[in-house]
ZAMARGU-4260 file (C-alpha; in steps of 0.2 Angstrom, whole numbers, plus 5000, padded with zeros to 4 digits):
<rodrens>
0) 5303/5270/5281 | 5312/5253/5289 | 5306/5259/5305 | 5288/5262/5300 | 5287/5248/5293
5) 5294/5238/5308 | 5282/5246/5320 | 5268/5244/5308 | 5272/5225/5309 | 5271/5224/5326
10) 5256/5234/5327 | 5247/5222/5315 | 5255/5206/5326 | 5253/5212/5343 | 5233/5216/5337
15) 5234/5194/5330 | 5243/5189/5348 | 5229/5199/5358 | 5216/5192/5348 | 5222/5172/5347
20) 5226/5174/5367 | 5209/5179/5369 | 5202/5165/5361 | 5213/5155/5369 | 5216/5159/5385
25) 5194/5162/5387 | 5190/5142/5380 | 5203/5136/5391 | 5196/5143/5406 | 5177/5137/5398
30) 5183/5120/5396 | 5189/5119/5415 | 5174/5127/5420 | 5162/5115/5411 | 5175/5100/5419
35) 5175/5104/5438 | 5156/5110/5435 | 5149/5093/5427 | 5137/5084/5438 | 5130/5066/5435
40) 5116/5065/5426 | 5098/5059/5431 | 5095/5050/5417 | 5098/5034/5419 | 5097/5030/5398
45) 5113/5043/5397 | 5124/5035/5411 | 5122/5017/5402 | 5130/5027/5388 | 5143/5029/5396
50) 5138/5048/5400 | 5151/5053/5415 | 5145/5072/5419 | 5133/5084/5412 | 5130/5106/5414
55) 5116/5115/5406 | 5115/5129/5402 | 5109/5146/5394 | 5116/5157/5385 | 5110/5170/5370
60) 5094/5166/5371 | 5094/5147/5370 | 5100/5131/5380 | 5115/5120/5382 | 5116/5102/5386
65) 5134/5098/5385 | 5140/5079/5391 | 5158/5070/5395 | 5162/5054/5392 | 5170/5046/5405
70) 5174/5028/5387 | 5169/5029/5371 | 5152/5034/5365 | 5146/5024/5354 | 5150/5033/5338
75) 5163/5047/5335 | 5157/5060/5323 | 5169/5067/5309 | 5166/5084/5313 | 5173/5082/5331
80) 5179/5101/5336 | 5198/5101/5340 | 5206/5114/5352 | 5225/5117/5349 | 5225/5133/5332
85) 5223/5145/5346 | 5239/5139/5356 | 5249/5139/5341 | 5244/5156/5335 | 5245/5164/5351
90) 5262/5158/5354 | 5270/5161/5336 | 5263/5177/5334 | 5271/5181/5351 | 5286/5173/5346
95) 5288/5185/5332 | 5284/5198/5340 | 5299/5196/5351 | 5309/5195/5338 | 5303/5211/5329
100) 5302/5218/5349 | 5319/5212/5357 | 5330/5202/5345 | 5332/5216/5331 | 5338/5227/5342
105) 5346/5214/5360 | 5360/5228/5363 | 5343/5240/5369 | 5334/5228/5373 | 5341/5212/5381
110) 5357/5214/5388 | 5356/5221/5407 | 5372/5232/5406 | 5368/5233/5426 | 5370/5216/5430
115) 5379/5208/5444 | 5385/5196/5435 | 5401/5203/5421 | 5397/5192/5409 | 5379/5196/5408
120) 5384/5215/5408 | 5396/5212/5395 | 5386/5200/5381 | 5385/5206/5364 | 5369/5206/5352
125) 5372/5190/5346 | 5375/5182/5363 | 5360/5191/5370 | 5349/5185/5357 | 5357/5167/5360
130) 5356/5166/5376 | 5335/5173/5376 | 5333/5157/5365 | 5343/5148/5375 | 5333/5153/5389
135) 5315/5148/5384 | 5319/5132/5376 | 5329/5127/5394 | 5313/5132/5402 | 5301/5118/5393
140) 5314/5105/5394 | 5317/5107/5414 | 5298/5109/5415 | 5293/5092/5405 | 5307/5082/5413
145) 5299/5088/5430 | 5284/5081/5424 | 5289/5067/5419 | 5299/5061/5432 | 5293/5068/5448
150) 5272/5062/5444 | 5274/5051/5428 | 5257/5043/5433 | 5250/5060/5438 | 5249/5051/5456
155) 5261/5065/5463 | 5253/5079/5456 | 5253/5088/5471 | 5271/5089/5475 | 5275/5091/5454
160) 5265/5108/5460 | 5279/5113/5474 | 5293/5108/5460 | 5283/5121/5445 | 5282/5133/5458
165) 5303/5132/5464 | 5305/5132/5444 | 5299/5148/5442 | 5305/5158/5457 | 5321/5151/5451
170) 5316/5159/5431 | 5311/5176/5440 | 5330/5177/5447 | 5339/5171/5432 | 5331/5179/5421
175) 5334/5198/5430 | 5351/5194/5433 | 5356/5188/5413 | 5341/5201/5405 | 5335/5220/5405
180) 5321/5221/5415 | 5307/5223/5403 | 5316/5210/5394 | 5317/5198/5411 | 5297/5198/5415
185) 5293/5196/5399 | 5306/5183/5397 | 5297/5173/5414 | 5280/5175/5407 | 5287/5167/5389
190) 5293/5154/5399 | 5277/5149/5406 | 5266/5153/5390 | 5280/5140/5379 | 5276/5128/5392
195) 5258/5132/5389 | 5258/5130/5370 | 5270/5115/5371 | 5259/5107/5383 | 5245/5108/5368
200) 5257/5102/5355 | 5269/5089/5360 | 5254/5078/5377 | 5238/5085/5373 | 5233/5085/5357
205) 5244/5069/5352 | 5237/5059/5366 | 5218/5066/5363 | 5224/5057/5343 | 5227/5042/5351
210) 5213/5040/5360 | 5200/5044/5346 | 5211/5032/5337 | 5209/5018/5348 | 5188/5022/5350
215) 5185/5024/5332 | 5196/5005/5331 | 5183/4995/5344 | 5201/4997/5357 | 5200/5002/5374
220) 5211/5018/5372 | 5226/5019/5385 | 5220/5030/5401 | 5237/5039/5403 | 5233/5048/5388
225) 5217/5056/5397 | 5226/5058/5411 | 5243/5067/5406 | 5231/5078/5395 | 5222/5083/5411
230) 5237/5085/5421 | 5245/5100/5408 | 5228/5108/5406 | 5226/5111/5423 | 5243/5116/5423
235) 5239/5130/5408 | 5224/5135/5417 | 5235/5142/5435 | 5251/5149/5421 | 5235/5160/5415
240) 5235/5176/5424 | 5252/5178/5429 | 5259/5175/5412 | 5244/5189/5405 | 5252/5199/5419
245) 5269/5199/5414 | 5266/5201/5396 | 5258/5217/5401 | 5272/5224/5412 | 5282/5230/5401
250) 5270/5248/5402 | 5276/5248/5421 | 5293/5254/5425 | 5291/5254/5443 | 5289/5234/5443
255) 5302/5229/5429 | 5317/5241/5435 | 5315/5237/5454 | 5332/5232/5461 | 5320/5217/5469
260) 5312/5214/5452 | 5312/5197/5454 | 5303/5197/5471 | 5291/5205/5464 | 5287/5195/5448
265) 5286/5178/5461 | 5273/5188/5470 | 5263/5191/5455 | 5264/5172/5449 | 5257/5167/5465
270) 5247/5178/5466 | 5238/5175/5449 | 5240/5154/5451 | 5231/5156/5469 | 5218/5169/5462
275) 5215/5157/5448 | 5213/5141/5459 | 5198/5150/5470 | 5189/5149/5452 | 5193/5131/5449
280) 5186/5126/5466 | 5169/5138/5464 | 5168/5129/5448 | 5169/5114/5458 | 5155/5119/5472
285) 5168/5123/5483 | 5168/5142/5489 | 5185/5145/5497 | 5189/5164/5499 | 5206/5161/5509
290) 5215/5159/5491 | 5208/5174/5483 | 5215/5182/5500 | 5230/5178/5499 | 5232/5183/5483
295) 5228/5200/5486 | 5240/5199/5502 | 5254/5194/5489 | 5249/5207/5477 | 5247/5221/5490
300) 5267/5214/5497 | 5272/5218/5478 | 5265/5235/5480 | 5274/5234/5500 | 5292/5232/5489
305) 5289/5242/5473 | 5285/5258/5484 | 5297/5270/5479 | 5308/5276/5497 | 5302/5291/5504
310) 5315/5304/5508 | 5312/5319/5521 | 5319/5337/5515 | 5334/5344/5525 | 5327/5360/5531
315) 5349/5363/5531 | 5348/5360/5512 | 5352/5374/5501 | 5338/5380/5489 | 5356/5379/5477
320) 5357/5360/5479 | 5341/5358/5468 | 5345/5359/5452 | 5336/5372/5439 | 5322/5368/5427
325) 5334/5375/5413 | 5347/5362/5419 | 5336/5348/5420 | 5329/5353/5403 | 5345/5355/5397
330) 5348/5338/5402 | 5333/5328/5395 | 5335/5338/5377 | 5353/5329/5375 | 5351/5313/5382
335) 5332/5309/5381 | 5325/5318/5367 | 5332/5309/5353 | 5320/5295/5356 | 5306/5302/5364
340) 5299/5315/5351 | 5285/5316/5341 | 5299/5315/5327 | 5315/5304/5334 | 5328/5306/5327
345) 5337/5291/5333 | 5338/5275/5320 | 5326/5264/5322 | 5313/5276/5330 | 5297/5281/5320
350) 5287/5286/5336 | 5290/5289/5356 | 5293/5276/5363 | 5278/5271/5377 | 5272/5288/5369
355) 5283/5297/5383 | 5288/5316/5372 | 5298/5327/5380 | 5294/5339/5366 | 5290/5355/5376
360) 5292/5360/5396 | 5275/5356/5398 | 5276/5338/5394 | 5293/5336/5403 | 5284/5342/5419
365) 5270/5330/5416 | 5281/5316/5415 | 5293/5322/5429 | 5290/5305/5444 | 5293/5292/5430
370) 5308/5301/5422 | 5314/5300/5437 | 5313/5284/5443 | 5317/5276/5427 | 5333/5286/5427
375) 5336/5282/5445 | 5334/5265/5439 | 5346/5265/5428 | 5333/5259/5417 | 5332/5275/5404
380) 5341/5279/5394 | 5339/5261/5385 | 5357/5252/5385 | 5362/5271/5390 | 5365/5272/5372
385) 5366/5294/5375 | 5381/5293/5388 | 5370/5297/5401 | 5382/5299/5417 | 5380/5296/5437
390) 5381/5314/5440 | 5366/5318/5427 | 5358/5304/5435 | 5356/5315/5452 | 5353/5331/5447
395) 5336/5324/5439 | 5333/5315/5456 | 5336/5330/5465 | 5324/5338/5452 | 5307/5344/5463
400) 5302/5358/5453
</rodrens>
């Protein structure tokens, strides 16, 4: 029952994080759409009130006529529509569900037994779980300081980008050398996405207070607010698609339990950032297809690296080197079935996990090229909790039936 109830949680909060990153994510990307696309109005009335860029619209059967403001206008309403909810529910809801996910159980989940590094192979639960904490709060605090002192002024964005952009190539490493692979992407794109709802909390919304403060006071309101505000937004919008990415990876073996895993997360954040900036340019007027080109060079390099090695058959090979259905059966119903069943009967299993069963021959046949390589990978059985051993390991390789 603790386990249904468990997964039945995070049923009902993944459907909540889904939902509020929706929402999220799609009036971020309006609001820097209707930014870059603002043109100056005609109307010379709207520009003495202070009117800095209008867009019309339609939509649903009627039009829009929406207005920025480079000062105050003349009179703030009290209903003025605030954006920061979304953030916040995205982000706790995905917090929680990295607790329910990862943190309950960190021994399956977190520690990268293979590591390169003995301390990481080693960590317990606890430390795990620490260190995952650890980990993301590190992230927002290198990030903000960068921020703050590489472009304080927002007069060196540009070269704030090329620091970001180190940041999280260094994230991808660290993170795949001190976490389980699934762990480690989804880890990097947490990274990003607490920069994301951070940014929202602690410069956006307190200096978009400010200034409604000053305007509603007669004051002139400080325009390092405005532009600070500005500076993490645009950041947000190119975080976007490669954090939606790797919060989705964790249905992909073949990218998370890569011995290059974290070549191939960088690929994908590039990938995504350049993919997103060819928008916020057409948005702009300016159609440049060489980003959206290189982004799909980057992403079709990722799929270069992930390619699983292809190994000719030795006509010398004995047809006794391949190993028997029977013995590969024999294998997968002592080390694998346990968990994925349509009734596991390991604890803390109420269901198969990614819905892989290995129940009958027929479905361990279906799933033959990704028990493989998540096996090869080292990847399955999860913290090798069955005892599965290097010489199991290649007879299912060898498996070709």
């Amino acid at each position: 029952m603790q386990a249904y109830l468990i997964e039945f949680g995070n049923f009902m909060l993944r459907w909540l994080h889904v939902i509020a990153a929706i929402a999220w994510i799609g009036e971020s990307i309006y609001f820097v759409m209707l930014d870059n696309g603002l043109k100056t109005p005609k109307d010379e009335t709207c520009r003495k009130k202070g009117v800095f860029g209008e867009m019309w619209a339609v939509h649903g059967g009627g039009f829009y006529h929406n207005q920025k403001y480079a000062t105050s206008p003349e009179k703030l309403p009290d209903d003025l529509h605030w954006s920061f909810w979304k953030s916040y529910t995205t982000w706790l809801s995905g917090f929680a569900l990295f607790i329910i996910l990862y943190m309950v159980n960190p021994g399956f989940y977190l520690v990268n037994s293979n590591s390169n590094w003995e301390w990481a192979a080693n960590l317990a639960g606890w430390q795990a779980n620490i260190l995952a904490l650890a980990f993301l709060l590190l992230g927002w605090i290198v990030y903000n300081e960068m921020c703050k002192r590489i472009s304080p002024n927002m007069e060196r964005d540009g070269l704030l980008s090329i620091g970001v952009a180190i940041m999280m190539i260094v994230v991808a490493y660290l993170s795949t050398q001190m976490f389980s692979g699934r762990a480690a992407f989804l880890l990097t794109g947490a990274v990003m996405a607490t920069a994301m709802s951070a940014n929202v909390f602690f410069w956006i919304i307190p200096g978009q207070r400010r200034m409604v403060k000053a305007m509603k006071a007669g004051e002139t309101p400080n325009p390092l607010d405005g532009k600070r505000g500005k500076q993490r937004s645009v950041h947000n919008t190119y975080f976007t698609l490669p954090v939606v990415l790797l919060m989705i990876s964790n249905h992909y073996s073949f990218a998370y339990s890569h011995e290059h895993a974290w070549v191939l997360m960088t690929l994908f954040i590039f990938a995504g950032a350049l993919i997103r900036q060819y928008f916020v340019l057409m948005h702009q007027g300016k159609i440049q297809p060489a980003y959206p080109v290189v982004g799909v060079a980057l992403i079709l390099m990722a799929f270069w690296v992930a390619m699983p090695a292809q190994t000719a058959s030795s006509s010398a090979q004995m047809e006794s080197d391949t190993p028997d259905i029977t013995e590969v059966t024999a294998l997968i119903n002592q080390r694998c079935v346990a968990c994925h069943s349509q009734s596991p009967t390991q604890p803390g299993f109420s269901s198969p996990p990614a819905g892989v069963v290995y129940d009958n021959m027929e479905q361990i046949l279906l799933q033959k090229e990704r028990t493989q390589q998540v096996v090869q990978s080292g990847y399955m059985p999860l913290g090798n909790m069955t005892n599965m051993t290097d010489e199991e390991r290649a007879v299912i390789q060898a498996w070709s039936e």
